[in-house]
N, CA and C atoms of all chains as a GROMACS GRO file, in nm:
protein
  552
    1UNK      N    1  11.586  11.825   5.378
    1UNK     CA    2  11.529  11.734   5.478
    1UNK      C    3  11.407  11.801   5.543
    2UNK      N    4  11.252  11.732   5.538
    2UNK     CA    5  11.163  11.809   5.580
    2UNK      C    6  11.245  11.810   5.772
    3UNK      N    7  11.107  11.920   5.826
    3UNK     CA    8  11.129  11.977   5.960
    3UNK      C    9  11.046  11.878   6.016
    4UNK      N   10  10.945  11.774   5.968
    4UNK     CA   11  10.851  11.714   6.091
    4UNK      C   12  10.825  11.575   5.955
    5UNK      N   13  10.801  11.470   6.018
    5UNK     CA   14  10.820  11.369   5.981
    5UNK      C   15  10.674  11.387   5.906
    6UNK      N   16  10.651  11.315   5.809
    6UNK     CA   17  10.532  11.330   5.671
    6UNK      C   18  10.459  11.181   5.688
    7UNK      N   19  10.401  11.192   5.787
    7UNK     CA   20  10.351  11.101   5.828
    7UNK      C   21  10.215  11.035   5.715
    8UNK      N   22  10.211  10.929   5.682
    8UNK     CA   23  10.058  10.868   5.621
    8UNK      C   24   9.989  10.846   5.712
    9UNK      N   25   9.849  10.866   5.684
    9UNK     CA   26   9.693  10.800   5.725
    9UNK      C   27   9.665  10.687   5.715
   10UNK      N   28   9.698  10.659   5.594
   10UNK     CA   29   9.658  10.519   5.479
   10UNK      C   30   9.740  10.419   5.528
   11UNK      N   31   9.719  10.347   5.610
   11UNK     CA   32   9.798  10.241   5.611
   11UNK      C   33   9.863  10.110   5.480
   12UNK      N   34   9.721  10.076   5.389
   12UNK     CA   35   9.769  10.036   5.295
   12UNK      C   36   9.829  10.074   5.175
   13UNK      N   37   9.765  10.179   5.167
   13UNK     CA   38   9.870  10.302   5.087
   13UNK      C   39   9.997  10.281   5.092
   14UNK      N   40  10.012  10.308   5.228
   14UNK     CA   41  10.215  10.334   5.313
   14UNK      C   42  10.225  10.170   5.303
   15UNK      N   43  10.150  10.079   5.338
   15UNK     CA   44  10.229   9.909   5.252
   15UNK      C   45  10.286   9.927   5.144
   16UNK      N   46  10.231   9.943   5.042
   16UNK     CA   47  10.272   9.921   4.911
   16UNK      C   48  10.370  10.024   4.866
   17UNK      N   49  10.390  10.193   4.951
   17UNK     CA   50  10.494  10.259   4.898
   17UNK      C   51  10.608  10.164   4.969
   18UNK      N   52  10.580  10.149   5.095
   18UNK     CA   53  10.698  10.070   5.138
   18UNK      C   54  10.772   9.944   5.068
   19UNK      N   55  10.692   9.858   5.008
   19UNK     CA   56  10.677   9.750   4.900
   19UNK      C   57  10.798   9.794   4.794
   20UNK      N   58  10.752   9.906   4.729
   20UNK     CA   59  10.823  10.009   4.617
   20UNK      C   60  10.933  10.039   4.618
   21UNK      N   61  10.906  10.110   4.770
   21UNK     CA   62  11.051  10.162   4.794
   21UNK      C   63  11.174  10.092   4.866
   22UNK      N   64  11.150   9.929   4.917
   22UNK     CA   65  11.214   9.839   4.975
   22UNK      C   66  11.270   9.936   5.112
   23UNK      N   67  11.174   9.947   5.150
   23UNK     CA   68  11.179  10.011   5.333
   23UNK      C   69  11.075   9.947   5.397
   24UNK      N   70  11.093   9.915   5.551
   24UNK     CA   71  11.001   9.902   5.653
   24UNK      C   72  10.922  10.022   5.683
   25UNK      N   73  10.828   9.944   5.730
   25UNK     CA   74  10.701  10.068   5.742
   25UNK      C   75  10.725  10.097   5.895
   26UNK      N   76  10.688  10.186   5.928
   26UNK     CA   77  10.699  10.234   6.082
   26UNK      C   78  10.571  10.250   6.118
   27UNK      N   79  10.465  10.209   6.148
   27UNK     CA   80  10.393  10.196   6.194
   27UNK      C   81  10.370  10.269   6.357
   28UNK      N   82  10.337  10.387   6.386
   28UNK     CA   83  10.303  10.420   6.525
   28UNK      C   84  10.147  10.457   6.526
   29UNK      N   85  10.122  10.393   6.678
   29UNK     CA   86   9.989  10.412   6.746
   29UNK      C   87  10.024  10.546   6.821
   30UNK      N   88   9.937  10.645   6.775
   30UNK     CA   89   9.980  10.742   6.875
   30UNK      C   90   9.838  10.854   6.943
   31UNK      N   91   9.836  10.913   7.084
   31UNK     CA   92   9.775  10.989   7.123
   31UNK      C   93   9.850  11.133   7.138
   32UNK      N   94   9.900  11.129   7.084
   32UNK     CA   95   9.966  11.286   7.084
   32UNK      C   96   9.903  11.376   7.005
   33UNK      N   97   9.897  11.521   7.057
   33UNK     CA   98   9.837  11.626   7.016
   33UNK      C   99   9.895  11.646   6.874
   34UNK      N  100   9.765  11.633   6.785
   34UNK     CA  101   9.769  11.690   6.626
   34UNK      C  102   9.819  11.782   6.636
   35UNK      N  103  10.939  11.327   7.067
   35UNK     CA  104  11.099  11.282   7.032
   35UNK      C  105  11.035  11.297   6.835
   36UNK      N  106  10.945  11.320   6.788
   36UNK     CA  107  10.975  11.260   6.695
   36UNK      C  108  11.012  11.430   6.624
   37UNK      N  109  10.948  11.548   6.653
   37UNK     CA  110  11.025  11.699   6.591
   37UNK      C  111  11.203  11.675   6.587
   38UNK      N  112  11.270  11.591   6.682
   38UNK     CA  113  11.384  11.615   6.686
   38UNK      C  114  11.501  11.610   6.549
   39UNK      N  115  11.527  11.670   6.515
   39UNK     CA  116  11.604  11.689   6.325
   39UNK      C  117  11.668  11.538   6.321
   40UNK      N  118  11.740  11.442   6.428
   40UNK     CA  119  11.818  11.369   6.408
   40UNK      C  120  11.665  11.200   6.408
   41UNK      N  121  11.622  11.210   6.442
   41UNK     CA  122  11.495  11.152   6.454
   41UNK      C  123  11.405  11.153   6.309
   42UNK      N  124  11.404  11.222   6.254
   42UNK     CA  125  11.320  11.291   6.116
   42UNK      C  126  11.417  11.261   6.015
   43UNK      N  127  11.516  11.280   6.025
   43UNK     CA  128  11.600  11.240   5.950
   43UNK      C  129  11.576  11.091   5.922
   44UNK      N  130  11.656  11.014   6.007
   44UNK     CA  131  11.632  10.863   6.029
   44UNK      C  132  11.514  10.822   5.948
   45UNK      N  133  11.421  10.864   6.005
   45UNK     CA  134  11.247  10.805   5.970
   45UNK      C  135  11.241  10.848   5.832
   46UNK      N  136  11.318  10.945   5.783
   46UNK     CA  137  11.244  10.999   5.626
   46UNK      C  138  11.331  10.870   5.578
   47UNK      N  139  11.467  10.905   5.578
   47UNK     CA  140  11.572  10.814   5.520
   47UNK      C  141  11.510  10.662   5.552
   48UNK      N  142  11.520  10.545   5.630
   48UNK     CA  143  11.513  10.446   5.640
   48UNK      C  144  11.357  10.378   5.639
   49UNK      N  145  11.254  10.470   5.663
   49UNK     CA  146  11.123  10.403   5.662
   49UNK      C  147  10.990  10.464   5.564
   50UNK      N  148  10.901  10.416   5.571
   50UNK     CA  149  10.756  10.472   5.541
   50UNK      C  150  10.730  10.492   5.670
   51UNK      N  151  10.670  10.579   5.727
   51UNK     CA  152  10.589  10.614   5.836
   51UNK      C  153  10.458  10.646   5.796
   52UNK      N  154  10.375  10.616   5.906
   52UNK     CA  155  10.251  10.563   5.877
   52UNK      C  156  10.157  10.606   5.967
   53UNK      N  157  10.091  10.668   6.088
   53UNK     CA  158  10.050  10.680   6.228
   53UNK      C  159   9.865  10.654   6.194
   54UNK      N  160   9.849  10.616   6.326
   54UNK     CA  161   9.687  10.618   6.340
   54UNK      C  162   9.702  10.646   6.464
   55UNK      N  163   9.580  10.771   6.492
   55UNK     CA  164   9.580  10.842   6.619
   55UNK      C  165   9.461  10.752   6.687
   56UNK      N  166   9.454  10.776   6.782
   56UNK     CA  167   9.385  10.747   6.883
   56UNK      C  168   9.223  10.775   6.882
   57UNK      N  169   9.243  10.898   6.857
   57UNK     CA  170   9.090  11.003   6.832
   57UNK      C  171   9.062  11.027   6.663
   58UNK      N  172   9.169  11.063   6.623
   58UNK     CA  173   9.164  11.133   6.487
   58UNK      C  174   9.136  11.047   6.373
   59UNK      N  175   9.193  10.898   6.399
   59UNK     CA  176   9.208  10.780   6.300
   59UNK      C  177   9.079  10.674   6.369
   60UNK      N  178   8.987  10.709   6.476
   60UNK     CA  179   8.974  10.603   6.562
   60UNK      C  180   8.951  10.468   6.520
   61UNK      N  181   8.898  10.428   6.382
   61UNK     CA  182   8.853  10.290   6.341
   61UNK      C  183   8.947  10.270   6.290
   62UNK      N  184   9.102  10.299   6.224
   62UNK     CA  185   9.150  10.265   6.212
   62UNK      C  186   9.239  10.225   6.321
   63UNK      N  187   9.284  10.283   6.422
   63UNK     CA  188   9.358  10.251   6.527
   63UNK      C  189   9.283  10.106   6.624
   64UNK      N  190   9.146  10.114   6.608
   64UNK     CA  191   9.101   9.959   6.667
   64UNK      C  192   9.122   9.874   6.532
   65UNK      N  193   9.128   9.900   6.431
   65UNK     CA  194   9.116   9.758   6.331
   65UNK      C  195   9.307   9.712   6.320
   66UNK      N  196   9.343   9.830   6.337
   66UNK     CA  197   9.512   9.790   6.310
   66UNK      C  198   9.583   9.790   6.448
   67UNK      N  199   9.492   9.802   6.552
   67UNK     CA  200   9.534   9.777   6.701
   67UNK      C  201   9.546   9.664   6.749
   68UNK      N  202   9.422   9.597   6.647
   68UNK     CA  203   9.351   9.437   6.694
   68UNK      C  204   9.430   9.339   6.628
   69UNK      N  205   9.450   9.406   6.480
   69UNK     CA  206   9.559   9.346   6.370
   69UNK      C  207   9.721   9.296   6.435
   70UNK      N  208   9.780   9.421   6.506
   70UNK     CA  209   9.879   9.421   6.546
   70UNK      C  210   9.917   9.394   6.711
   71UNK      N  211   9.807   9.328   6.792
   71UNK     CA  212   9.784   9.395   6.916
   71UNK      C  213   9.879   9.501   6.995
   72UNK      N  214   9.797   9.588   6.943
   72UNK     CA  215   9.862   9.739   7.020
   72UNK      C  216   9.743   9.789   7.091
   73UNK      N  217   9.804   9.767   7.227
   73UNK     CA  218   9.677   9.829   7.314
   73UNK      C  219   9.715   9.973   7.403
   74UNK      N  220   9.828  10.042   7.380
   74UNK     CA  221   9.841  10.108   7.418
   74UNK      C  222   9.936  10.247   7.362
   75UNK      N  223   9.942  10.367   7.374
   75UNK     CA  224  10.032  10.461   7.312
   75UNK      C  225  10.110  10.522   7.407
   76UNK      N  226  10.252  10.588   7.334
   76UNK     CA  227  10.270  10.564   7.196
   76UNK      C  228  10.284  10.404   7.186
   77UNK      N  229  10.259  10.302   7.066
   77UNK     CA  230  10.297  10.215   7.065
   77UNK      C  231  10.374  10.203   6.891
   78UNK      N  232  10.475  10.203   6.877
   78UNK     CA  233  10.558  10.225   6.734
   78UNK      C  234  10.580  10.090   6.685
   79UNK      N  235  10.598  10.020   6.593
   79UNK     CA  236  10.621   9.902   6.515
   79UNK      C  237  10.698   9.869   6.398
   80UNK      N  238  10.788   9.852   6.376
   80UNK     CA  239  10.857   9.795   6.298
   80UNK      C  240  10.799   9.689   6.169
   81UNK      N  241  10.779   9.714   6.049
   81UNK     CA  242  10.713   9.627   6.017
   81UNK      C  243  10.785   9.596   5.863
   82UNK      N  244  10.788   9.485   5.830
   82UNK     CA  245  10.826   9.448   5.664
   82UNK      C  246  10.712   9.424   5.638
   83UNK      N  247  10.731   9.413   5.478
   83UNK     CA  248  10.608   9.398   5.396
   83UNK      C  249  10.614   9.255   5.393
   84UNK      N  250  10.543   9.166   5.367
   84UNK     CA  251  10.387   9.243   5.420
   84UNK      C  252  10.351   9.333   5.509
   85UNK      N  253  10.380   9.216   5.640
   85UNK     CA  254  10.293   9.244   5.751
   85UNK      C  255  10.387   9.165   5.839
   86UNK      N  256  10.480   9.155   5.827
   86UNK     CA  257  10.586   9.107   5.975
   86UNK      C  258  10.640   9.166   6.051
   87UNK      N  259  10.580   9.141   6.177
   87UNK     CA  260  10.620   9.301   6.259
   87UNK      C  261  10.820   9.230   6.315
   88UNK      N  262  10.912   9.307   6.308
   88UNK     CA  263  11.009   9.283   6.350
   88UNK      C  264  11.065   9.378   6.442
   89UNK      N  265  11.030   9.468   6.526
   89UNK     CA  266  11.051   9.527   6.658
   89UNK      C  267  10.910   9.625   6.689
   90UNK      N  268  10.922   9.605   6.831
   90UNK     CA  269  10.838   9.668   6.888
   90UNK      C  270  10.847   9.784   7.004
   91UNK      N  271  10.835   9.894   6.996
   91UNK     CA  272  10.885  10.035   7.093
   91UNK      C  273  10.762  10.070   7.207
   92UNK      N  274  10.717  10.064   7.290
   92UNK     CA  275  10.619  10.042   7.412
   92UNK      C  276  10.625  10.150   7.464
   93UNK      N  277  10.559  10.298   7.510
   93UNK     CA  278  10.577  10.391   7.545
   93UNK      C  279  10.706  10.449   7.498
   94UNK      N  280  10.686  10.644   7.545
   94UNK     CA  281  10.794  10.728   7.551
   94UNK      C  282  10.895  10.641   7.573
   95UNK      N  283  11.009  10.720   7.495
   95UNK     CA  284  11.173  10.717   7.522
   95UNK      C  285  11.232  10.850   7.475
   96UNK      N  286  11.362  10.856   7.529
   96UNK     CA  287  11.411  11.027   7.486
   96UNK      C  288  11.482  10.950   7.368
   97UNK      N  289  11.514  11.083   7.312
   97UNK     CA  290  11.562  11.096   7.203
   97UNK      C  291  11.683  10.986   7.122
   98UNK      N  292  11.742  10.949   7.238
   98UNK     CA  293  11.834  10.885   7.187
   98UNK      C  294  11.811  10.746   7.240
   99UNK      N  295  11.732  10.700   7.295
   99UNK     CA  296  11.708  10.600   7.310
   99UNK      C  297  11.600  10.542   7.208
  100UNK      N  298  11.494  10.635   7.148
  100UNK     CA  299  11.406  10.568   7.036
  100UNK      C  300  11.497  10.579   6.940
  101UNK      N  301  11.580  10.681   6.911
  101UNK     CA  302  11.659  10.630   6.755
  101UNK      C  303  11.752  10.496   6.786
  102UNK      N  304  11.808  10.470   6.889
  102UNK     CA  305  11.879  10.371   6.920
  102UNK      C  306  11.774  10.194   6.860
  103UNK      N  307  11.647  10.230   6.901
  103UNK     CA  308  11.520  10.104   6.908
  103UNK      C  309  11.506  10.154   6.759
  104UNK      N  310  11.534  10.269   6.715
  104UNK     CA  311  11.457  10.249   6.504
  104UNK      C  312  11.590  10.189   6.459
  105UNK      N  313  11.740  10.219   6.516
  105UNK     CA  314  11.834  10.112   6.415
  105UNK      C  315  11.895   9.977   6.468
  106UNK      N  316  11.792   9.981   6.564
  106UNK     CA  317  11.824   9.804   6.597
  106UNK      C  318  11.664   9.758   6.565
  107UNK      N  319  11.561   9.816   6.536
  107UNK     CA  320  11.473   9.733   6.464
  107UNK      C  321  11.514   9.672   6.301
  108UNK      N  322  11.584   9.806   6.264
  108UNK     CA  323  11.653   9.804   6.110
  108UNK      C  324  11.778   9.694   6.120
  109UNK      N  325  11.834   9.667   6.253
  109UNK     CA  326  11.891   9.532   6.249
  109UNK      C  327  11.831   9.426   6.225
  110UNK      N  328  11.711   9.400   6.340
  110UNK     CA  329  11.652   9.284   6.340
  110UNK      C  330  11.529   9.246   6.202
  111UNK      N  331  11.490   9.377   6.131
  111UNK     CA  332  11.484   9.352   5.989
  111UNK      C  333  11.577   9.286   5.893
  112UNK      N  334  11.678   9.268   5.886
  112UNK     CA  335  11.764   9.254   5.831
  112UNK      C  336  11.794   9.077   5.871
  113UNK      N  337  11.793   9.099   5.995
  113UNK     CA  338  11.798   8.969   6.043
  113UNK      C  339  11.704   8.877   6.016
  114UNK      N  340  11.608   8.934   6.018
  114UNK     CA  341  11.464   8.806   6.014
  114UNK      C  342  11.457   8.839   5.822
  115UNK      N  343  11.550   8.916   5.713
  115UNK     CA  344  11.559   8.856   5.600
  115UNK      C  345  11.652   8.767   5.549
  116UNK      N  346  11.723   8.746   5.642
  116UNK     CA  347  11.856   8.637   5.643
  116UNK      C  348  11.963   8.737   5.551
  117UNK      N  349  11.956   8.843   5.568
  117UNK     CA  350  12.075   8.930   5.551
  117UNK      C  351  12.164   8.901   5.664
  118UNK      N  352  12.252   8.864   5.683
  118UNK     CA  353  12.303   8.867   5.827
  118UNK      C  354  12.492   8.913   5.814
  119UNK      N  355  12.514   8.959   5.718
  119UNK     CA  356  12.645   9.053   5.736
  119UNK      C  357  12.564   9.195   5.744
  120UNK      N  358  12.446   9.204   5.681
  120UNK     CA  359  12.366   9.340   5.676
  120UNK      C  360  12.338   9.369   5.845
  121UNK      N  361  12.280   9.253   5.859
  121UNK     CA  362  12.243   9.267   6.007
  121UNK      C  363  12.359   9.279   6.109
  122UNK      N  364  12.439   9.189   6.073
  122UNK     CA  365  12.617   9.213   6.223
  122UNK      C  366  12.624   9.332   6.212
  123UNK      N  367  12.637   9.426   6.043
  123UNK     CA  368  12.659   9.599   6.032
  123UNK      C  369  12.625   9.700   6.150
  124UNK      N  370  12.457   9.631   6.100
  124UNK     CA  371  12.393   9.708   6.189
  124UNK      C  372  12.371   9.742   6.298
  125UNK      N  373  12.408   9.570   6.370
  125UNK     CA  374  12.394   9.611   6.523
  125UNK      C  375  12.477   9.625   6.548
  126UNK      N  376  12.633   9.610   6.492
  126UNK     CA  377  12.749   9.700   6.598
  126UNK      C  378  12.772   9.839   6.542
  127UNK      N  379  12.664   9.920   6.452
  127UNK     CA  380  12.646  10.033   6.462
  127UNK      C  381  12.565  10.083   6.520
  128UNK      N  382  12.476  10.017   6.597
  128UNK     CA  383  12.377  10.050   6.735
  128UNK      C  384  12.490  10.050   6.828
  129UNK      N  385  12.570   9.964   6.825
  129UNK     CA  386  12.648   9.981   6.971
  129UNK      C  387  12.757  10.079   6.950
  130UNK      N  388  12.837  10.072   6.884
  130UNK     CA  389  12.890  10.203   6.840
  130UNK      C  390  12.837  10.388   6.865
  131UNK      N  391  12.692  10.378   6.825
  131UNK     CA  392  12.661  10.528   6.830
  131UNK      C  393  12.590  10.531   6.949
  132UNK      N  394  12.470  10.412   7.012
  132UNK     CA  395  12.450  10.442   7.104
  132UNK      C  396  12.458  10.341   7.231
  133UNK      N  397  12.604  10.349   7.252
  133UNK     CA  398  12.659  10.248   7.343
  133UNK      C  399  12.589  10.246   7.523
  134UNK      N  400  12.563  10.357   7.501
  134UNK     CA  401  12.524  10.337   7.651
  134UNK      C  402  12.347  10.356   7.689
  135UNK      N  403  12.283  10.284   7.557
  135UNK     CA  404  12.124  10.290   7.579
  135UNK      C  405  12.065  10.163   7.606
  136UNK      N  406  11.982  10.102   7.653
  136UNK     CA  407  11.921   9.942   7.660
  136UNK      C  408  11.963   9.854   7.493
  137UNK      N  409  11.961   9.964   7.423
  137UNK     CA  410  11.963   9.856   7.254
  137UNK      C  411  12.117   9.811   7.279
  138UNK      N  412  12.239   9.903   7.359
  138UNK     CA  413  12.357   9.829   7.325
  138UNK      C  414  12.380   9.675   7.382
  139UNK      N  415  12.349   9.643   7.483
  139UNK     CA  416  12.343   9.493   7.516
  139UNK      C  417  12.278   9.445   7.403
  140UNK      N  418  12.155   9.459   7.375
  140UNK     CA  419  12.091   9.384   7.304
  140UNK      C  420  12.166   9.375   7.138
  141UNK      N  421  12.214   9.467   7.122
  141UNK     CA  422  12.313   9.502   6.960
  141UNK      C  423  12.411   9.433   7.001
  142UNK      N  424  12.511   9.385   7.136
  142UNK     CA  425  12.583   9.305   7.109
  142UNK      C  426  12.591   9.158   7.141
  143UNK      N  427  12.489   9.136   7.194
  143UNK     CA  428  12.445   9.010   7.179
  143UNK      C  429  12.409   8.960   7.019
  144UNK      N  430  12.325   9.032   6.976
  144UNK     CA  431  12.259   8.953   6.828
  144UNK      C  432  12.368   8.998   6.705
  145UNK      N  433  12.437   9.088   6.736
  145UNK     CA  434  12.564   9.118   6.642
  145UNK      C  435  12.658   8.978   6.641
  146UNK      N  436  12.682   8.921   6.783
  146UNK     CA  437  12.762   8.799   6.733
  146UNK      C  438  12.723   8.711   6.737
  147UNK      N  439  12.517   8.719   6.733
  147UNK     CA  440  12.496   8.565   6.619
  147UNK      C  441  12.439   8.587   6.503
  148UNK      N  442  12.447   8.739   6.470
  148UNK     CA  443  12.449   8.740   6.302
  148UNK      C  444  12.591   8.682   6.263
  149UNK      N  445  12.703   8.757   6.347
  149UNK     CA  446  12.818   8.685   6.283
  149UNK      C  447  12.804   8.519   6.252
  150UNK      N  448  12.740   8.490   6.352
  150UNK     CA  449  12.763   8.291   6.324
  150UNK      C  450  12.684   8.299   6.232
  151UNK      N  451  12.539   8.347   6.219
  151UNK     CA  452  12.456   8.307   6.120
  151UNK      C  453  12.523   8.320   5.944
  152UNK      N  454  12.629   8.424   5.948
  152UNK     CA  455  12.664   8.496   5.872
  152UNK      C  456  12.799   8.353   5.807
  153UNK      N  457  12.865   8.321   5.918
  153UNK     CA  458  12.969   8.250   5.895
  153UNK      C  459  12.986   8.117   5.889
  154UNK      N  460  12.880   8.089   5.977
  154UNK     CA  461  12.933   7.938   6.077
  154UNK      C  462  12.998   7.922   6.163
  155UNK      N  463  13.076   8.028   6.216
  155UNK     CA  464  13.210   7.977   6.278
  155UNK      C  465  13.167   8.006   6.444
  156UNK      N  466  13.150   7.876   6.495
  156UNK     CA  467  13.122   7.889   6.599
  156UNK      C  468  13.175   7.975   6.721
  157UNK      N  469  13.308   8.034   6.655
  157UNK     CA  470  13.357   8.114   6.775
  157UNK      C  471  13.300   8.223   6.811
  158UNK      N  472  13.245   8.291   6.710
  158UNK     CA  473  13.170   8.425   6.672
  158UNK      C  474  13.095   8.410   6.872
  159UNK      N  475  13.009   8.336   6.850
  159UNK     CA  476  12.947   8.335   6.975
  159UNK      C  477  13.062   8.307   7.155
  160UNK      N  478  13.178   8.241   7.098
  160UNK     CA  479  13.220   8.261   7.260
  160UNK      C  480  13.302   8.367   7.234
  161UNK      N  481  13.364   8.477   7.161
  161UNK     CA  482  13.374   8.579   7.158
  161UNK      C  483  13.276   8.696   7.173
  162UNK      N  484  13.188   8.678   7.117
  162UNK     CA  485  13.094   8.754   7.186
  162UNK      C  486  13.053   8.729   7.346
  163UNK      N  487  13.043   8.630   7.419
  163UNK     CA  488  13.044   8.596   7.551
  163UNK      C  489  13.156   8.666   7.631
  164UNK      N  490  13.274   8.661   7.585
  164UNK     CA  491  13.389   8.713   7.616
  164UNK      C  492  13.377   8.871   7.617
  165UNK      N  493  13.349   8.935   7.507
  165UNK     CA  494  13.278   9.085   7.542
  165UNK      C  495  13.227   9.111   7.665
  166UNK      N  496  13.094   9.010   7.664
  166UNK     CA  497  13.025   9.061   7.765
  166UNK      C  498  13.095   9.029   7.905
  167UNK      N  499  13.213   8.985   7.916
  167UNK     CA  500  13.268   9.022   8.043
  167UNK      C  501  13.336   9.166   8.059
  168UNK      N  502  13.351   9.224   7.952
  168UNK     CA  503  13.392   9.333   7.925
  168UNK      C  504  13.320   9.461   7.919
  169UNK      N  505  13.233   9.425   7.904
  169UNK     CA  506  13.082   9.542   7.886
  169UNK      C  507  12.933   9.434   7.882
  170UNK      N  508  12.909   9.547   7.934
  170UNK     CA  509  12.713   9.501   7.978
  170UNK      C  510  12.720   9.347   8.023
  171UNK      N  511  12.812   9.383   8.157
  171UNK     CA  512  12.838   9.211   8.250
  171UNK      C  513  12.694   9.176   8.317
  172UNK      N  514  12.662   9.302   8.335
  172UNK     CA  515  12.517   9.286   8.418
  172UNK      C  516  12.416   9.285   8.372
  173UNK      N  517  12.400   9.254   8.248
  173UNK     CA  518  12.306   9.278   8.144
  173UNK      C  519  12.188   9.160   8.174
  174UNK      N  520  12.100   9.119   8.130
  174UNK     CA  521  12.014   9.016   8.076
  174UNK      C  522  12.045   8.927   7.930
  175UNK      N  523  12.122   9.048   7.839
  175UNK     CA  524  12.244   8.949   7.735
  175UNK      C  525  12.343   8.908   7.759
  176UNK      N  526  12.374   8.929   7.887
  176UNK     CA  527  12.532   8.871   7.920
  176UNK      C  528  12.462   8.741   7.972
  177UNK      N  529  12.390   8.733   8.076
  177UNK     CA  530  12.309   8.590   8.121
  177UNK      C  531  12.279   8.517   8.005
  178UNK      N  532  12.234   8.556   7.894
  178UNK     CA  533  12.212   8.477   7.760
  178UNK      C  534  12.293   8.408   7.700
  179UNK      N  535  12.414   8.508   7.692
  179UNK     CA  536  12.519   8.478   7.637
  179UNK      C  537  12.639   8.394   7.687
  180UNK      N  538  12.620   8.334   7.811
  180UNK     CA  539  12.696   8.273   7.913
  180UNK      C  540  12.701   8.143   7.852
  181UNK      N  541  12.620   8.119   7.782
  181UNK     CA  542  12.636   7.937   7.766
  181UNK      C  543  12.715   7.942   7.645
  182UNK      N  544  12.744   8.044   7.608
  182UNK     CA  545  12.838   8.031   7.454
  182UNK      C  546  12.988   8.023   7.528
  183UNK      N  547  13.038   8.025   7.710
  183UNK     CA  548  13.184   8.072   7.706
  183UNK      C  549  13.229   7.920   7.693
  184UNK      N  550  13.341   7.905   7.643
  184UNK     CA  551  13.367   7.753   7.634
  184UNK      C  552  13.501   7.775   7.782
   0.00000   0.00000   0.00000
């Protein structure tokens, strides 16, 4: 199990794995420190 | 909340995660801000494919209150696919693990109208009414759920 969540950039990218992989996408807006 | 192992877990297992920062992503965070109206952070989303957003998380929460909002979004996914024994599962396993967070009213309210959706059987709902004299009386789902007591 990774240590920190493997977040995508690509939003449409992460559509279509989600598509693939029959999961919801999680989508967060975030200002938190990189 | 999101380093937390029980949090990371969840998100690897049940979703794609996806983020656009604020600064780092900026044209993407206004084109999928405007898309989704999210005007503020953190703002987290629940989304099926396509593009149907089915819960929405509005600022910080501790730890056990955002995993509580990622498996009652994974309810109300379920729900808005007309899975709805998938969905009753789910939300009385929101209330089950996290019984004493804002999602448990809300998990047992829509748990017993997945059951009806699931069944037909109209009792599903004045049993569930009947709960809520039992737990979360003071709720905003117990007021909801009042017109189901026969």
């Amino acid at each position: 199990m990774p240590e920190q969540i493997n977040w995508s950039h690509d939003f449409e990218s992460a559509v279509k794995k989600a598509q693939q992989a029959g999961k919801p996408l999680l989508l967060d807006f975030s200002a938190a420190p990189m | 909340m999101y380093p937390d192992p029980e949090i990371v877990r969840l998100v690897a297992e049940r979703f794609v995660p996806v983020r656009v920062h604020v600064k780092e992503d900026g044209s993407e965070f206004k084109r999928l801000g405007a898309m989704f109206d999210a005007q503020w952070t953190p703002t987290t989303l629940l989304i099926d494919s396509p593009a149907t957003e089915r819960h929405r998380i509005e600022g910080f929460l501790p730890k056990e209150d955002f995993a509580a909002q990622l498996e009652l979004g994974l309810a109300k996914a379920a729900f808005g696919r007309g899975a709805f024994d998938e969905a009753q599962r789910t939300f009385e396993r929101v209330l089950e693990r996290y019984p004493k967070t804002d999602a448990g009213p809300e998990a047992q309210y829509w748990a017993g109208v997945s059951r009806y959706k699931a069944t037909g059987d109209p009792s599903a709902l004045g049993e569930t009414a009947r709960r809520f004299s039992e737990r979360y009386a003071d709720s905003t789902w117990a007021k909801k759920a009042s017109v189901w007591r026969s």
